[in-house]
N, C-alpha and C positions, 0 to 999 in steps of 0.2 A: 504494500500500500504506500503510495509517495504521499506520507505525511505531511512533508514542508508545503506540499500545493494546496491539500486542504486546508492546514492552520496556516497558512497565507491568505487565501481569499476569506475564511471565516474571521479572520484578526481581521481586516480587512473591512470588512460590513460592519462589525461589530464596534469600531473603532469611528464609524462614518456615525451610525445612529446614536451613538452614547453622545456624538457631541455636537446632535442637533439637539438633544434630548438636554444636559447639561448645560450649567451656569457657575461661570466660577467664580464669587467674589472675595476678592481681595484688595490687601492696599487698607493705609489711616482711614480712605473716605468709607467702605465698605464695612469695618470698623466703629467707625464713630456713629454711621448708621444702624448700628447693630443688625447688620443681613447675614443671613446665612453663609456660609464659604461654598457650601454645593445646595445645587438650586435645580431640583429637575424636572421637565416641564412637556410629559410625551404626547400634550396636544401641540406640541411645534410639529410631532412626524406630519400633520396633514398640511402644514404650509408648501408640503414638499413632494405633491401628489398632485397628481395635475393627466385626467385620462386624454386630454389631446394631445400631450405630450409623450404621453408614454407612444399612443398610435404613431404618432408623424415618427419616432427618434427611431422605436424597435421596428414598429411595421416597416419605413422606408430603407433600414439598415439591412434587413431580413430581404425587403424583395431585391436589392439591387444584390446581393448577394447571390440568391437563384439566379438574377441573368446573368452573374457574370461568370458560374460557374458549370459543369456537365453534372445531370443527373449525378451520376456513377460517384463522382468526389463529395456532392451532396448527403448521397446517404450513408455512407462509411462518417458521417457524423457521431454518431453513438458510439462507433470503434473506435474512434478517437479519443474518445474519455477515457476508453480502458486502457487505450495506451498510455495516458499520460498516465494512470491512476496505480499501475504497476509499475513502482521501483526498481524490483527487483529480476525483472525479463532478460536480463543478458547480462550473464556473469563468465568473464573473461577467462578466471581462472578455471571453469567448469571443459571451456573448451582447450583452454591448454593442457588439462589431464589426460583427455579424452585423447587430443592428438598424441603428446607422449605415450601412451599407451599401443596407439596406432603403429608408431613409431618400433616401438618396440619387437609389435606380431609382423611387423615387414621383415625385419632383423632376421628374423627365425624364422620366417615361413615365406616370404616373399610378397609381393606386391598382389598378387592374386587370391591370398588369406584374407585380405580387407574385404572383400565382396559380402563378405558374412558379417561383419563389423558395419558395414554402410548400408546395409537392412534394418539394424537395427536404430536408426538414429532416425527421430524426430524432426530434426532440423531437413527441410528438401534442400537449403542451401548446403551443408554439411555432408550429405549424402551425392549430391550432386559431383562437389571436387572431390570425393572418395572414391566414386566408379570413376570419373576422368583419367585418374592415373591409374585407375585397373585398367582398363581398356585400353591403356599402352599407347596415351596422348603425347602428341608432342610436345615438352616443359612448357614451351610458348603458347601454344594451342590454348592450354590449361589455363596459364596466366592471366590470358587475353579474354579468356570463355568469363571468369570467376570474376574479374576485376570490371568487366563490362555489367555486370550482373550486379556488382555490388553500387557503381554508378547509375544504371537503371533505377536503381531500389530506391537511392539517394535521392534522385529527382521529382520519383513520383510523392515521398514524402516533403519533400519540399512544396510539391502542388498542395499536399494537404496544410502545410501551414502556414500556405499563401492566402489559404481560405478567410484563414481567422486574422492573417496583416491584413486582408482586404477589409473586414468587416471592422476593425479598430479603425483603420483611418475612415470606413465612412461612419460610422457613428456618431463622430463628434462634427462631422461635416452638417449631418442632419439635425444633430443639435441645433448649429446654427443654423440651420434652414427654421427650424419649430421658433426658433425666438424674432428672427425676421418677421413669422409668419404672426406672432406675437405681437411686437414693436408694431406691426402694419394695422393689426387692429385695435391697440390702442390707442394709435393716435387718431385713429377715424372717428373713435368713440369720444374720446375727450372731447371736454367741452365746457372751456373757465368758467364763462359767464351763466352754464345751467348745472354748474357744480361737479366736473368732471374731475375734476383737481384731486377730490375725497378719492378717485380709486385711480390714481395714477402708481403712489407704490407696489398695490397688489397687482395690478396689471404688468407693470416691470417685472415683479418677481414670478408671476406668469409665466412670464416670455423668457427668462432668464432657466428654468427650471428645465428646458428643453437642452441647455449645452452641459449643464450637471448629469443628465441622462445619457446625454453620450458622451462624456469623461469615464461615466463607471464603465458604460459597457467596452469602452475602449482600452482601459486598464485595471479595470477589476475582472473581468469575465474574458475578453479576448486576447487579448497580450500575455498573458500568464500561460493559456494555451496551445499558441505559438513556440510561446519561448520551451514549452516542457515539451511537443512535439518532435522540435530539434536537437533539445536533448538526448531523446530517447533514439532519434536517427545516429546522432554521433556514437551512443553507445551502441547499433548493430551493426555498424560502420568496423567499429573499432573490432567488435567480435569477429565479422566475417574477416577484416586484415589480419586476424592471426590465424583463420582458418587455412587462407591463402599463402601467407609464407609457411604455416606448417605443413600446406598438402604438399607444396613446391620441396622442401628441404627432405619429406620421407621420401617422393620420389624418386630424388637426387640421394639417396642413400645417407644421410647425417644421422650422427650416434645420437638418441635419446636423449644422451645427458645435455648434449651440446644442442639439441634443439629447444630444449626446453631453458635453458640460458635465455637463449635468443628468444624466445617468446614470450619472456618474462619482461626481456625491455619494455614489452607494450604496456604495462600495469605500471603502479607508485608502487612506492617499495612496500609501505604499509601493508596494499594488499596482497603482497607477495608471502606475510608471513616471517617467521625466526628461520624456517630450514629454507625460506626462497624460492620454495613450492605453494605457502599461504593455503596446503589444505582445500581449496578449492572443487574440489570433486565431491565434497560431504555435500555441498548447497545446490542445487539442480531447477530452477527454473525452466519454465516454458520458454523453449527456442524456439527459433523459426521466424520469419519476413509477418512485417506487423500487416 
Protein backbone atom coordinates (compact mmCIF):
# COMPACT_ATOMS: atom_id res chain seq x y z
CA UNK A 1 0.00 0.00 0.00
CA UNK A 2 1.81 3.59 -0.94
CA UNK A 3 1.16 5.06 2.38
CA UNK A 4 2.85 8.45 1.69
CA UNK A 5 0.09 9.10 -1.38
CA UNK A 6 -2.66 8.57 0.82
CA UNK A 7 -1.43 10.47 4.03
CA UNK A 8 -0.60 13.09 1.41
CA UNK A 9 -3.73 13.89 -0.01
CA UNK A 10 -5.65 13.04 3.33
CA UNK A 11 -3.16 15.64 5.21
CA UNK A 12 -3.95 17.55 2.44
CA UNK A 13 -7.97 18.14 2.68
CA UNK A 14 -7.73 17.83 6.18
CA UNK A 15 -5.37 20.70 6.51
CA UNK A 16 -7.52 22.90 3.68
CA UNK A 17 -10.99 22.44 5.87
CA UNK A 18 -9.48 22.85 9.47
CA UNK A 19 -8.47 26.31 8.27
CA UNK A 20 -11.42 27.44 6.73
CA UNK A 21 -13.12 26.19 9.75
CA UNK A 22 -10.52 27.96 12.27
CA UNK A 23 -9.71 31.28 13.84
CA UNK A 24 -6.67 32.17 15.59
CA UNK A 25 -6.56 34.91 17.91
CA UNK A 26 -3.76 36.32 19.18
CA UNK A 27 -1.41 39.24 19.82
CA UNK A 28 -2.10 42.23 23.27
CA UNK A 29 -5.38 43.20 21.03
CA UNK A 30 -6.96 39.74 21.18
CA UNK A 31 -5.91 39.74 24.74
CA UNK A 32 -7.00 42.75 26.10
CA UNK A 33 -10.31 41.69 24.22
CA UNK A 34 -10.42 38.62 26.00
CA UNK A 35 -11.30 36.34 22.64
CA UNK A 36 -10.66 33.04 22.56
CA UNK A 37 -7.04 31.96 20.87
CA UNK A 38 -9.10 29.08 18.78
CA UNK A 39 -12.35 30.05 17.38
CA UNK A 40 -14.12 27.59 15.09
CA UNK A 41 -16.69 28.31 12.84
CA UNK A 42 -17.85 25.08 10.37
CA UNK A 43 -20.68 27.35 8.93
CA UNK A 44 -17.71 29.08 6.99
CA UNK A 45 -17.47 25.39 4.94
CA UNK A 46 -20.66 26.64 2.90
CA UNK A 47 -19.06 30.03 1.88
CA UNK A 48 -17.18 27.69 -0.18
CA UNK A 49 -19.74 25.73 -2.14
CA UNK A 50 -20.90 27.06 -4.96
CA UNK A 51 -22.82 24.05 -7.41
CA UNK A 52 -22.19 26.32 -10.72
CA UNK A 53 -18.81 26.04 -9.96
CA UNK A 54 -18.39 22.85 -9.03
CA UNK A 55 -20.26 22.19 -12.92
CA UNK A 56 -18.38 24.65 -15.05
CA UNK A 57 -14.51 23.68 -13.10
CA UNK A 58 -15.03 19.45 -12.89
CA UNK A 59 -17.65 19.15 -15.68
CA UNK A 60 -15.54 21.34 -18.34
CA UNK A 61 -12.13 19.66 -16.85
CA UNK A 62 -13.62 16.07 -17.25
CA UNK A 63 -15.06 16.67 -20.85
CA UNK A 64 -12.14 18.26 -22.44
CA UNK A 65 -10.33 15.41 -21.05
CA UNK A 66 -12.46 12.79 -23.13
CA UNK A 67 -11.77 14.67 -26.26
CA UNK A 68 -8.41 14.94 -25.87
CA UNK A 69 -7.81 11.44 -25.14
CA UNK A 70 -8.75 7.49 -26.87
CA UNK A 71 -11.33 5.51 -25.36
CA UNK A 72 -8.71 2.63 -24.52
CA UNK A 73 -6.38 5.33 -22.13
CA UNK A 74 -9.70 6.55 -20.66
CA UNK A 75 -10.71 3.41 -19.17
CA UNK A 76 -7.48 1.94 -17.73
CA UNK A 77 -8.48 4.94 -15.24
CA UNK A 78 -9.38 2.64 -12.33
CA UNK A 79 -5.99 0.66 -13.12
CA UNK A 80 -4.33 3.51 -12.58
CA UNK A 81 -5.07 3.96 -8.91
CA UNK A 82 -3.99 0.50 -8.20
CA UNK A 83 -0.99 1.28 -9.71
CA UNK A 84 -0.13 4.19 -8.00
CA UNK A 85 -1.61 2.56 -4.74
CA UNK A 86 0.91 -0.47 -4.73
CA UNK A 87 4.23 0.23 -3.24
CA UNK A 88 5.53 -2.50 -3.37
CA UNK A 89 5.17 -4.00 -7.26
CA UNK A 90 8.72 -4.30 -8.39
CA UNK A 91 11.34 -5.36 -6.13
CA UNK A 92 14.75 -5.29 -7.68
CA UNK A 93 16.29 -7.58 -5.57
CA UNK A 94 13.48 -10.36 -6.17
CA UNK A 95 14.71 -10.33 -9.77
CA UNK A 96 18.37 -10.31 -9.06
CA UNK A 97 17.95 -13.80 -7.16
CA UNK A 98 15.93 -15.08 -9.44
CA UNK A 99 18.53 -14.32 -12.23
CA UNK A 100 21.41 -15.43 -10.02
CA UNK A 101 19.83 -18.47 -9.70
CA UNK A 102 19.37 -18.79 -13.52
CA UNK A 103 22.79 -18.09 -13.74
CA UNK A 104 23.78 -20.74 -11.81
CA UNK A 105 21.36 -23.87 -13.65
CA UNK A 106 23.02 -22.59 -17.09
CA UNK A 107 26.52 -23.20 -15.37
CA UNK A 108 25.54 -26.81 -14.92
CA UNK A 109 23.01 -27.62 -17.26
CA UNK A 110 23.40 -25.26 -20.13
CA UNK A 111 21.34 -22.63 -21.62
CA UNK A 112 18.51 -25.11 -22.77
CA UNK A 113 17.66 -26.04 -18.79
CA UNK A 114 16.13 -22.54 -18.43
CA UNK A 115 13.01 -23.42 -20.71
CA UNK A 116 11.62 -25.06 -17.58
CA UNK A 117 12.61 -22.01 -15.39
CA UNK A 118 10.88 -19.59 -17.86
CA UNK A 119 7.45 -21.45 -17.41
CA UNK A 120 7.53 -20.82 -14.54
CA UNK A 121 7.77 -17.03 -14.01
CA UNK A 122 4.92 -14.80 -13.80
CA UNK A 123 6.45 -11.83 -15.22
CA UNK A 124 5.70 -12.22 -19.71
CA UNK A 125 8.57 -9.75 -19.77
CA UNK A 126 10.92 -12.08 -17.62
CA UNK A 127 9.94 -15.15 -19.51
CA UNK A 128 10.17 -13.47 -22.77
CA UNK A 129 14.22 -12.77 -22.52
CA UNK A 130 14.54 -16.37 -20.85
CA UNK A 131 13.23 -18.23 -24.12
CA UNK A 132 15.39 -15.59 -26.24
CA UNK A 133 18.49 -16.92 -25.20
CA UNK A 134 17.13 -20.58 -25.32
CA UNK A 135 16.20 -20.23 -28.63
CA UNK A 136 19.98 -19.58 -29.46
CA UNK A 137 19.24 -15.57 -30.39
CA UNK A 138 21.75 -13.60 -31.41
CA UNK A 139 23.21 -11.23 -28.20
CA UNK A 140 22.18 -8.26 -30.28
CA UNK A 141 18.91 -9.61 -31.40
CA UNK A 142 18.08 -10.12 -27.66
CA UNK A 143 19.38 -6.79 -26.65
CA UNK A 144 17.42 -5.00 -29.21
CA UNK A 145 14.02 -7.23 -28.81
CA UNK A 146 14.08 -6.51 -24.67
CA UNK A 147 15.31 -2.90 -24.73
CA UNK A 148 12.78 -1.87 -27.55
CA UNK A 149 10.04 -3.44 -25.20
CA UNK A 150 11.09 -1.98 -22.25
CA UNK A 151 10.87 1.79 -24.28
CA UNK A 152 7.48 0.74 -25.61
CA UNK A 153 6.39 0.15 -22.12
CA UNK A 154 7.89 3.48 -21.19
CA UNK A 155 5.89 5.53 -23.49
CA UNK A 156 2.67 4.16 -23.22
CA UNK A 157 2.93 4.95 -19.48
CA UNK A 158 3.90 8.13 -20.14
CA UNK A 159 0.47 8.53 -22.38
CA UNK A 160 -1.15 7.53 -19.01
CA UNK A 161 0.30 10.36 -17.15
CA UNK A 162 -0.12 12.66 -19.78
CA UNK A 163 -3.62 12.08 -18.85
CA UNK A 164 -3.75 13.53 -15.44
CA UNK A 165 -0.68 16.71 -16.67
CA UNK A 166 -3.49 17.39 -19.12
CA UNK A 167 -6.22 17.59 -16.72
CA UNK A 168 -4.01 19.74 -13.88
CA UNK A 169 -3.29 22.24 -16.37
CA UNK A 170 -6.96 22.44 -17.46
CA UNK A 171 -8.52 22.62 -14.23
CA UNK A 172 -7.20 25.78 -13.07
CA UNK A 173 -7.72 27.03 -16.74
CA UNK A 174 -11.55 26.46 -16.17
CA UNK A 175 -11.38 27.99 -12.88
CA UNK A 176 -10.66 30.98 -14.50
CA UNK A 177 -13.01 30.46 -17.13
CA UNK A 178 -16.13 29.83 -13.97
CA UNK A 179 -14.82 33.37 -12.29
CA UNK A 180 -14.83 35.34 -15.61
CA UNK A 181 -18.11 33.70 -16.10
CA UNK A 182 -18.72 35.13 -12.45
CA UNK A 183 -17.09 38.79 -12.61
CA UNK A 184 -19.54 39.00 -16.08
CA UNK A 185 -22.55 38.56 -14.08
CA UNK A 186 -21.95 40.57 -11.50
CA UNK A 187 -21.35 43.30 -12.84
CA UNK A 188 -24.45 43.19 -15.12
CA UNK A 189 -26.25 42.62 -11.84
CA UNK A 190 -24.83 45.52 -10.00
CA UNK A 191 -26.47 48.38 -9.59
CA UNK A 192 -25.21 51.46 -6.89
CA UNK A 193 -28.06 53.52 -7.10
CA UNK A 194 -30.88 50.23 -6.53
CA UNK A 195 -28.44 48.83 -3.81
CA UNK A 196 -26.33 46.56 -5.80
CA UNK A 197 -23.30 47.54 -3.74
CA UNK A 198 -24.96 45.13 -0.46
CA UNK A 199 -23.93 41.93 -2.75
CA UNK A 200 -20.87 42.90 -4.51
CA UNK A 201 -18.42 41.00 -1.99
CA UNK A 202 -20.57 37.71 -2.10
CA UNK A 203 -20.69 37.92 -5.63
CA UNK A 204 -16.65 38.36 -5.91
CA UNK A 205 -16.39 35.50 -3.70
CA UNK A 206 -18.61 33.69 -6.12
CA UNK A 207 -16.67 34.09 -8.93
CA UNK A 208 -13.59 33.66 -7.09
CA UNK A 209 -14.54 30.08 -5.76
CA UNK A 210 -14.20 28.62 -9.26
CA UNK A 211 -10.01 29.03 -9.59
CA UNK A 212 -9.94 27.46 -5.73
CA UNK A 213 -11.74 24.53 -7.53
CA UNK A 214 -9.31 24.15 -9.97
CA UNK A 215 -6.17 24.74 -7.64
CA UNK A 216 -7.31 21.57 -5.78
CA UNK A 217 -8.15 19.54 -8.48
CA UNK A 218 -4.82 20.48 -10.02
CA UNK A 219 -2.71 19.78 -7.18
CA UNK A 220 -4.52 17.84 -4.62
CA UNK A 221 -6.08 15.06 -6.91
CA UNK A 222 -4.06 15.26 -10.21
CA UNK A 223 -0.48 16.19 -9.86
CA UNK A 224 0.09 13.61 -7.03
CA UNK A 225 -1.06 11.11 -9.65
CA UNK A 226 1.07 11.81 -12.39
CA UNK A 227 3.88 12.24 -10.24
CA UNK A 228 3.23 8.41 -8.56
CA UNK A 229 2.50 7.09 -12.12
CA UNK A 230 6.01 7.81 -13.00
CA UNK A 231 7.38 6.65 -10.33
CA UNK A 232 6.08 3.53 -10.58
CA UNK A 233 7.24 3.55 -14.48
CA UNK A 234 10.83 4.20 -13.27
CA UNK A 235 10.66 1.51 -10.97
CA UNK A 236 9.64 -1.28 -13.87
CA UNK A 237 12.15 0.49 -15.94
CA UNK A 238 14.73 -0.15 -13.43
CA UNK A 239 13.49 -3.85 -12.80
CA UNK A 240 13.27 -4.85 -16.51
CA UNK A 241 17.29 -3.01 -16.92
CA UNK A 242 18.56 -5.78 -14.67
CA UNK A 243 16.51 -8.37 -16.31
CA UNK A 244 18.27 -7.20 -19.41
CA UNK A 245 21.81 -7.04 -18.57
CA UNK A 246 21.28 -10.39 -16.41
CA UNK A 247 19.64 -12.22 -19.48
CA UNK A 248 22.77 -10.77 -21.73
CA UNK A 249 25.79 -11.79 -19.20
CA UNK A 250 24.02 -15.61 -18.55
CA UNK A 251 24.05 -15.89 -22.18
CA UNK A 252 27.51 -14.77 -22.46
CA UNK A 253 28.41 -17.32 -19.90
CA UNK A 254 29.44 -14.82 -16.59
CA UNK A 255 30.16 -16.62 -13.15
CA UNK A 256 27.11 -16.12 -10.80
CA UNK A 257 29.03 -14.59 -8.34
CA UNK A 258 30.39 -11.82 -10.77
CA UNK A 259 26.85 -11.31 -12.19
CA UNK A 260 25.24 -10.78 -9.23
CA UNK A 261 28.03 -7.89 -8.30
CA UNK A 262 27.10 -6.27 -11.33
CA UNK A 263 23.52 -6.38 -10.65
CA UNK A 264 23.76 -5.13 -7.44
CA UNK A 265 25.02 -1.75 -8.89
CA UNK A 266 21.44 -1.11 -9.84
CA UNK A 267 20.04 -0.96 -6.17
CA UNK A 268 21.55 1.65 -2.96
CA UNK A 269 23.43 -0.11 -0.90
CA UNK A 270 20.94 -0.06 1.93
CA UNK A 271 18.82 -2.21 -0.19
CA UNK A 272 21.51 -4.56 -0.82
CA UNK A 273 21.74 -5.75 2.78
CA UNK A 274 25.12 -6.65 5.36
CA UNK A 275 26.06 -9.83 2.81
CA UNK A 276 25.26 -7.55 -0.56
CA UNK A 277 22.65 -9.85 -1.46
CA UNK A 278 19.98 -7.78 0.98
CA UNK A 279 17.95 -11.12 1.08
CA UNK A 280 15.65 -10.03 -1.54
CA UNK A 281 14.04 -13.27 -2.60
CA UNK A 282 12.13 -13.62 0.82
CA UNK A 283 9.73 -10.51 -0.46
CA UNK A 284 7.86 -11.42 -3.82
CA UNK A 285 5.59 -9.11 -5.31
CA UNK A 286 3.39 -9.14 -8.36
CA UNK A 287 5.45 -8.62 -11.40
CA UNK A 288 4.61 -8.06 -14.69
CA UNK A 289 3.84 -4.63 -17.20
CA UNK A 290 1.39 -2.56 -15.34
Amino acid sequence: MNLTYIIGVVLSLVVFFVGIVLGINIGPKAVEAGLQTFVFTPGNLWNFFDAASIFITIGCTFAIVVASFPGKTLGSIPKHFGIILNAKKFDPMYFIDQLVELAQTARKNGLLSLEEKANEQTDPFFKQAIMLIVDANDPDKVRAVLENDIECMSARHEDAASLYDKASSVAPAFGMVGTLVGLINMLNNMSLDGGGASSLGKDMGTALITTLYGCILAHIVFGPIANNLRIRDSEEVLCKSIIVEGIMSIQSGENPKTLKEKLLTYVDQKARGEDGGGGGGKKKGKKGEE
